[in-house]
Phi, psi and omega in degrees: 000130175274136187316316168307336169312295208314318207287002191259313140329288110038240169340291174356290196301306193307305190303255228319343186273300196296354156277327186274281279251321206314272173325322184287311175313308204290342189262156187263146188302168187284296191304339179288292175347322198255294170296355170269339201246358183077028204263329211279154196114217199205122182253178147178165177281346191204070181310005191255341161234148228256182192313147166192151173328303180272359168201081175282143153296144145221121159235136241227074213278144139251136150244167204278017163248039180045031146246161195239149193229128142241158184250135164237129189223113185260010151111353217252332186074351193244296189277067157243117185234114167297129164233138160276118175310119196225015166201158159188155175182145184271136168283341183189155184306340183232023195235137174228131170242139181210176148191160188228130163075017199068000166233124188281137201213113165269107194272121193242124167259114180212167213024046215086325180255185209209096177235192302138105186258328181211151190196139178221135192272170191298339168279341155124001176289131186276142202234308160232129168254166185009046213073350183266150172273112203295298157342273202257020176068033180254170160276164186286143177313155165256131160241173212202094155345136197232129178329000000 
């Protein structure tokens, strides 16, 4: 084969890796994603009281090896359950779509708070539609950064 094919080839290849890598550079990490959305910290419905069944924690981890953990700590010590966040992205300026743990989930943040608009478990059972919680017909909690 003559050098000049190869070297042409060659040159081919490289472009076509720096064009597929192109797209993977433009997006941004979950953590970039989650700190960009205000999310990282400590939520709760009633920060002046510590975890309970009627005032679940999300506490919301970057660790420095770029997973994002949220903790749900329901005060019991038996119900803390970690999930690594393993996607995310905004759907709207005031929308986080993510998941974790196998279940999708959309967050809508206003005034300050954070409540769960939409959530589907890995098999595809709608868990919350439009803020209600399906099971009891209640709305999804609102929570508020806890200092």
């Amino acid at each position: 084969m003559p050098v000049f094919t190869r070297s042409l080839r060659f040159v081919i290849l490289i472009l076509a890796a720096m064009l597929l890598q192109a797209p993977i550079a433009a997006a941004q990490s979950v953590g970039g994603v989650l700190t960009d959305f205000g999310l990282l910290g400590n939520w709760s419905v009633d920060c002046n009281r510590p975890p309970s069944r009627d005032n679940s924690w999300s506490i919301w981890v970057l660790y420095a090896d770029g997973r994002v953990v949220r903790r749900l700590d329901w005060g019991d010590g038996d119900s803390r359950n970690d999930y690594v966040v393993t996607s995310a992205r905004r759907v709207a300026p005031d929308r986080l779509q993510y998941n974790m743990g196998g279940y999708d989930i959309v967050m809508e943040k206003r005034d300050g708070k954070i409540h769960t608009v939409s959530s589907k478990d890995s098999t595809g059972k709608v868990l919350i539609a439009n803020g209600i919680i399906v099971d009891s017909g209640q709305p999804a909690v609102w929570q508020s950064r806890c200092g």
